[in-house]
N, C-alpha and C positions, 0 to 999 in steps of 0.2 A: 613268702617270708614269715619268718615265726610272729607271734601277737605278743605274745611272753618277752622281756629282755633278753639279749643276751649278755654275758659277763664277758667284758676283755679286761683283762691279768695285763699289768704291765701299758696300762692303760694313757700315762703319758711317756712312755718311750719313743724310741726311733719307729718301731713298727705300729705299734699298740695305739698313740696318738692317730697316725693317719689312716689307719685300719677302722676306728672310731670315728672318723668324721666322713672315709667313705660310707660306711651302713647308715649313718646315723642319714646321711644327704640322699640313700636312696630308702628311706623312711623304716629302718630296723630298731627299732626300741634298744638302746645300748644303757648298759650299767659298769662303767668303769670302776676298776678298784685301784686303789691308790692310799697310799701308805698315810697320808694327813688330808685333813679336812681342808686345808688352803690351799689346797694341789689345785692345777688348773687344767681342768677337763673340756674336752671339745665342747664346745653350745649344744645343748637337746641331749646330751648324755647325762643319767644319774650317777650320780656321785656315791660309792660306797666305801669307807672307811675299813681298808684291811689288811693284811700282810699274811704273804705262802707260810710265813712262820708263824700263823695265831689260828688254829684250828678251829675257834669261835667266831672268829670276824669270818672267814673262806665259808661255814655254813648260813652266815646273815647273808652273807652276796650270794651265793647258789640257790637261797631260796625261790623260788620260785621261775627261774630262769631256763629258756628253753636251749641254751647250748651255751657253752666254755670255748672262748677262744686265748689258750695259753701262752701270754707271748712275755710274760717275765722270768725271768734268769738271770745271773751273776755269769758276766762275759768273759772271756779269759782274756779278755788284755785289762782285766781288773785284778788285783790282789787276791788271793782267797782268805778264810776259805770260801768252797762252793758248794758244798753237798745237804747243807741247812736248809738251802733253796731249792740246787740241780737235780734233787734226789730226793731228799726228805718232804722238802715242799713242796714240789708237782705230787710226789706219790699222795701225798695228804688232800690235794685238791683233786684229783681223783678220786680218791676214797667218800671224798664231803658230796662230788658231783653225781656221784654213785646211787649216795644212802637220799638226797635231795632229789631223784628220777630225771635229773638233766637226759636232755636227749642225744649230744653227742658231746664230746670234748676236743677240740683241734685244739692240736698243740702244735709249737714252732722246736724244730730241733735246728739241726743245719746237717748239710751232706756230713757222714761221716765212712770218711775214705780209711782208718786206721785200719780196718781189718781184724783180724784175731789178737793182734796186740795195741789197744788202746792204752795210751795213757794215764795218769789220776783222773786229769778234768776230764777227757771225754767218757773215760769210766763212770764217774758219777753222772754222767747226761744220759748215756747208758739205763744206768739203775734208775733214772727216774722216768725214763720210755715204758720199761717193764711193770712203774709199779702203776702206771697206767693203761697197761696191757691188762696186769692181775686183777684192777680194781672193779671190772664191771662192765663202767661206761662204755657206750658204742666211741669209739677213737680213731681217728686220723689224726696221723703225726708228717707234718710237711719239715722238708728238708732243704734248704733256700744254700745257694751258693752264698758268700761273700754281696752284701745289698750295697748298694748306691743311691744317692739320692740326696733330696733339699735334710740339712744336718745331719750327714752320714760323718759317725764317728771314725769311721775307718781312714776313709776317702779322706778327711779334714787331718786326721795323723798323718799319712802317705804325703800332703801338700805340702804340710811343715815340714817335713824331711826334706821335701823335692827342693823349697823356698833354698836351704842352704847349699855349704860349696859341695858337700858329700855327702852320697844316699848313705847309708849304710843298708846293707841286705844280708840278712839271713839265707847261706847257702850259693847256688849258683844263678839265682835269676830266674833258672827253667820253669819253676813252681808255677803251676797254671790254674786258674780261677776263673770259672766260669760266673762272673759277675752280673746280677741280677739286680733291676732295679728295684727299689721300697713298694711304686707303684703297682708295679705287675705281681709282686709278693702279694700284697693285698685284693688284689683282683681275686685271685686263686684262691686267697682264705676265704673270702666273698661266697664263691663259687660252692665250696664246700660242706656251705648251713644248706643245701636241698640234696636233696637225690642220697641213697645209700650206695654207689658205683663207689665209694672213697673212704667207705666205713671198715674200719679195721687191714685198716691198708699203711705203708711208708709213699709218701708222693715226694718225689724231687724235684727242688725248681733249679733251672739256672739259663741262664742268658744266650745269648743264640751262638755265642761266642765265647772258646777256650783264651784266656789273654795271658802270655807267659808274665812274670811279676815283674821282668826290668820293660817289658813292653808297658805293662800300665803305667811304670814311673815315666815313661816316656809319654804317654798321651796326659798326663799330669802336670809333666813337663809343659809341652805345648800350650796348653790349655794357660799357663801360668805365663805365657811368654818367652818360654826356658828354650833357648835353640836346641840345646844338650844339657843332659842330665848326667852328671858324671855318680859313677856309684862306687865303694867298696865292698867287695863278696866276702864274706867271712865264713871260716868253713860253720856247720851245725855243731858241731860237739862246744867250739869255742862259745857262740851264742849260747849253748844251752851251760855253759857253766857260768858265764856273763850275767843269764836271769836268774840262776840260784844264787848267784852273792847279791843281787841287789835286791834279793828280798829282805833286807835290815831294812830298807829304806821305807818310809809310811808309803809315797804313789812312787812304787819303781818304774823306769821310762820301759821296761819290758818285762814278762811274767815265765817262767815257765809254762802255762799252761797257753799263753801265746804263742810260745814258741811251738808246744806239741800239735799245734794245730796246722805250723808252717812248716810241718816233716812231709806233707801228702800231696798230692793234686787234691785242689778242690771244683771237683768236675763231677757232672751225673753222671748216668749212663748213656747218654746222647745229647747233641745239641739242639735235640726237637725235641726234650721234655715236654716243656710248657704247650708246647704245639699239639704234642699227639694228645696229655690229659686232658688239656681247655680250651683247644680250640686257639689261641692266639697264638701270636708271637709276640715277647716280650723283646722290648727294645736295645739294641746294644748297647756296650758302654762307649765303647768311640764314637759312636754315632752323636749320643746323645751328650756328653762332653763338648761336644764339637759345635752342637747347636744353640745347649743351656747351660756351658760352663760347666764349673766343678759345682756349685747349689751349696755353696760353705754357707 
């Protein structure tokens, strides 16, 4: 394990927090970056004051640091814009980790199943992959289905739809997500600070299991008490004119660029990913549901 810090971006989020308190527990010198000085960082992590948008604070935190773990971004069930961040500010922290001699940069994208015709949002996630391709650093970019876990944003939305008398769903239900838990994400990013087998490569994570969408609102269900979970399908064109008018609103309850994400299966290319890269198996979502709850 490196002697140097490493930098994790995005350092009290859903990933970035417990990513941070695994290295730090198996004794990895961590330098979190975090937008204010009262943030609250894992115990035994350094505290550095910065933002993907201030290209002087991203060369304080790179200095001297033996690898970038990139796990901040602007999510699509947020407002945009995103390309300040998903684009301009990955590529800029590339650039800073570059000219700084960081030793590698892992960064967090997610499966991106769009094909030759992406979207805005995953366009600009897109351009900010490349401008980390262009910039130098040695890179791995890991690709996480859909995460679960203790404060999963997703999972906590999904509940409060389930709680009332109608789901509503974008589309037919069929949409399938191969559901990864936070922990096993983290393992994998772990795994990625040694060895060059994963240097200048795309890794995909995802869960040992494809779970169609009205099937997850059903083990949501369960899990909540819910015998049945009654839903309405709506087709995709309606949802997606649905999110463009409520972009008036300051927090719209849905995003366009949310929705372009719920066009695709979000699946790897097998359900042994995790298996064949790392050696493990990551834990199901029914499984795990079933024995620790939803982790609201």
């Amino acid at each position: 394990m490196p002697d140097a810090p490493v930098l994790i971006t995005g350092s009290t989020g859903f990933i970035g927090s417990r990513l941070a308190r695994r290295l730090v527990s198996a004794g990895v010198p961590v330098r979190a970056l975090a937008r204010s000085s009262s943030a609250t960082v894992v115990p035994g992590a350094e505290l550095v004051v910065g933002d993907l948008t201030d290209r002087t604070s991203l060369e304080r935190a790179c200095d001297g640091a033996s690898a970038v773990i990139s796990c901040a971004a602007i999510t699509g069930d947020k407002k945009g814009p995103y390309d300040h961040v998903n684009d301009k500010g990955i590529t800029a922290l590339a650039e800073v980790a570059t000219a700084a001699g960081v030793g590698r940069l892992i960064h967090f994208g997610g499966l991106d199943t769009a094909g030759s015709k992406p979207g805005p949002y995953l366009s600009g996630r897109r351009r900010g992959e490349e401008g980390i391709k262009a910039a130098g650093v040695p890179w791995t970019i890991l690709q996480p289905s859909v995460q679960f876990g203790p404060q999963s944003t997703f999972i906590a939305a999904m509940a409060g739809l389930v709680r009332g008398p109608v789901v509503p769903v974008a589309g037919n239900g069929h949409l399938r997500i191969q559901l990864i838990h936070v922990d096993d994400v983290c393992r994998a990013a772990h795994e990625c600070l040694t060895g060059d087998q994963r240097l200048g490569r795309y890794v995909e994570l995802g869960g040992p299991e494809a779970v169609e969408f009205d099937a997850m609102l059903d083990i949501i269900g369960r899990s909540l008490g819910k015998t049945k979970v009654r839903k309405l399908h709506a087709p995709m064109a309606i949802v997606k004119l649905q999110a463009t008018l409520m972009q008036v609103l300051p927090k719209p309850p849905v995003t366009p660029a949310a929705v372009e994400l719920l066009e695709h299966d979000n699946v790897a290319s097998s359900l042994d990913v995790v298996q064949s890269e790392f050696g493990f198996t990551p834990v199901g979502f029914a499984e795990h549901v079933a024995s620790h709850g939803l982790e609201l």
